[in-house]
DOZA-33585 format. One record per residue: x, z, y of N, C-alpha, C in turn. Coordinates in steps of 0.001 Angstrom, whole numbers, plus 500000, padded with zeros to 6 digits. Layout:
DOZA-33585
XZYXZYXZY...
END
This chain:
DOZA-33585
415122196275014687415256197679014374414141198494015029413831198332016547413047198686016870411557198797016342411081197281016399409878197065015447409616197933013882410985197687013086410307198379011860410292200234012348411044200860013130410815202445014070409622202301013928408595201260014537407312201178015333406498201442014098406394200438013499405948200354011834405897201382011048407174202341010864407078203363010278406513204685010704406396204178011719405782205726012546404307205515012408403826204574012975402281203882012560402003204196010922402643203679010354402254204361008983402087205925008408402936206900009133403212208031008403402274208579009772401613208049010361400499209373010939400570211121010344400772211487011653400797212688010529399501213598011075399136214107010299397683215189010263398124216472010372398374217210011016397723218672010794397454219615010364397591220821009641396796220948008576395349222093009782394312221953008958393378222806009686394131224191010265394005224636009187394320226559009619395914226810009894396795225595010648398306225816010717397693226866011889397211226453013199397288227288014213397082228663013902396026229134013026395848230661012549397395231224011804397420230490011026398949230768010505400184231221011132399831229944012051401191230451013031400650231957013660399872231799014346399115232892014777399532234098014135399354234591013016398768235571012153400807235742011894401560234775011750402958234741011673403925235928012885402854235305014040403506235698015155402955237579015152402309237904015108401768238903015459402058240075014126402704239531012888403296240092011777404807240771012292405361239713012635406280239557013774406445240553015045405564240335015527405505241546016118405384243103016019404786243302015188404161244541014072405552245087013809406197244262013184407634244286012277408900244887013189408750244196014512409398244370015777409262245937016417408297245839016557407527247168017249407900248542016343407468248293015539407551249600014128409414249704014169410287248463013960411750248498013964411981249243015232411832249035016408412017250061017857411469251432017835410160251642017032409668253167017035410760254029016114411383253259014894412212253816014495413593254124015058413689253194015315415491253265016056415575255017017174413935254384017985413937255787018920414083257067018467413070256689017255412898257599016672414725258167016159415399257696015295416573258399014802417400258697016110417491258194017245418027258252018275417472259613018861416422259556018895416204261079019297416090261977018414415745262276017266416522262618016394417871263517015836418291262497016400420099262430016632420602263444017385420061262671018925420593263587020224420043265379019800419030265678019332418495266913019557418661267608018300419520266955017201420646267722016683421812267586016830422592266961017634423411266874018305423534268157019509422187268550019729422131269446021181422704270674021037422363271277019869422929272761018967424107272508019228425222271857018334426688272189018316426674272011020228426807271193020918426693270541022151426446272099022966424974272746022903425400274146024089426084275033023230426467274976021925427157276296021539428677276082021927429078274445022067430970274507022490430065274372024148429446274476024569429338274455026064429017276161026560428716276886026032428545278208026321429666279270025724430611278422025049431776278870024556433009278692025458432562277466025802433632276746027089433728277200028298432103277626028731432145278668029876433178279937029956432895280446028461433479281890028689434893281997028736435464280860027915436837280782028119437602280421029097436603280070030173437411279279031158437273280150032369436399281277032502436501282170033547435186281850034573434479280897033930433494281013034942432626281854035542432267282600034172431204283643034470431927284912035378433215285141035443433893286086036028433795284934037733434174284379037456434317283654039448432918283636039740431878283305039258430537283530039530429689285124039715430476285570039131429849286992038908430126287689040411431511287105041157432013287610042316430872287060043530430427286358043245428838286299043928428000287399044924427702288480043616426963289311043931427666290936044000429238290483043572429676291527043931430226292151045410430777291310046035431339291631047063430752290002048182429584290364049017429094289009049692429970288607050749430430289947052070431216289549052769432021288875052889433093289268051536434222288805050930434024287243050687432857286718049990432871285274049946432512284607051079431963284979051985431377284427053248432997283921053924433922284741054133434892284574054815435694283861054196435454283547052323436694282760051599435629282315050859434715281259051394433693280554050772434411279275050354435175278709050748436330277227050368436748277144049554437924278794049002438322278716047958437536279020047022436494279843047228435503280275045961434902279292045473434471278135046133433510276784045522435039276464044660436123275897045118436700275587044536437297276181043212437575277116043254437833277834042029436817277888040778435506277980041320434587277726040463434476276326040130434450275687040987434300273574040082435815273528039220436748274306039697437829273976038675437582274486037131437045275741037726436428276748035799435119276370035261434823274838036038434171274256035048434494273119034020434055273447032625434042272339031649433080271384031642434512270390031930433790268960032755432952268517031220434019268226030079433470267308029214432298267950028165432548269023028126430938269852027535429759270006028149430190269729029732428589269651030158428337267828030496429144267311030337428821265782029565428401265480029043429081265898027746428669265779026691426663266461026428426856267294026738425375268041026554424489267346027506424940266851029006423731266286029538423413264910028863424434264370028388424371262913027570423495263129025988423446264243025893423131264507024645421362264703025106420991265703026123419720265313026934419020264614027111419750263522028214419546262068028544418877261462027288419785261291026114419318260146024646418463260892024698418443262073024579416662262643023908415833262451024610415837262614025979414579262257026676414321260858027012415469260389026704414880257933027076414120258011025850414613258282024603414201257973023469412585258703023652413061260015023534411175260350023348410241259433024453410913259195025701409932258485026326409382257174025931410366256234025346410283255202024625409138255277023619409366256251022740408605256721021651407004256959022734407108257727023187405528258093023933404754256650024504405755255892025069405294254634025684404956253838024371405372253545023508404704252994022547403793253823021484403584254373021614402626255382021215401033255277022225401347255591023307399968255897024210399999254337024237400123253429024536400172251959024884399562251273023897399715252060022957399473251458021671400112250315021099401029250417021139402046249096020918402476249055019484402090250222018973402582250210017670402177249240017165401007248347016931400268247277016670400168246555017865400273245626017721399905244684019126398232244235018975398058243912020153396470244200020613395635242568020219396423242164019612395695241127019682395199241011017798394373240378017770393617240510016237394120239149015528393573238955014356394665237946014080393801236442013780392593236478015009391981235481014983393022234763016538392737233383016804393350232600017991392609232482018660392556232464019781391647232316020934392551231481022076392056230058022050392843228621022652391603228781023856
END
């Protein structure tokens, strides 16, 4: 069994073809192209997204303020200073309570995506990554 393995392998030599390595080559770097351009987009709708997302996002967040009394516990700030100096404990507190936790969440999250994404976007942009740098000759 062994011997005829030996035999058949000896016979079917196999060759090569010249230009496989360019091929592959020229495969890989299509590939890449394809890759690269698929991520500029994604960022792209992702940011996109977030920064129409941002509109509704500060209008229930500047809506949320007013309903909740913040701007009135804040406003006591500059009205009467003494007064907070001596009841500075409860005043922080009253104010972190009349804040809306999940609208300014929501809006800094809505931020956040926009600015990873545009950065993403800029980094492949200045980097030039949109194309990869290599040409589609091989160099072994």
């Amino acid at each position: 069994m062994e011997q005829k393995l030996i035999k058949i392998f000896q016979k079917a030599k196999y060759e090569a073809d010249t230009n496989l390595s360019e091929t592959v080559w020229r495969a890989i770097t299509v590939r890449g192209r394809r890759i690269t351009q698929f991520k500029l987009w994604v960022f792209a709708l992702a940011g996109f997204a977030s920064l129409i997302g941002l509109v509704p996002a500060i209008k229930i967040l500047s809506s949320d303020l007013a309903q909740s009394g913040f701007y009135e516990y804040f406003s006591l700030i500059f009205s009467d200073s003494g007064l907070m100096l001596s009841y500075w404990k409860e005043f922080i507190f009253s104010l972190a309570e009349s804040l809306p936790t999940m609208s300014i969440i929501f809006t800094l999250s809505s931020v956040f995506v926009f600015f990873l994404s545009l950065r993403y976007i800029m980094k492949q942009i200045i980097k030039n990554q949109l194309y990869p740098a290599g040409s589609l000759t091989l160099s072994i």
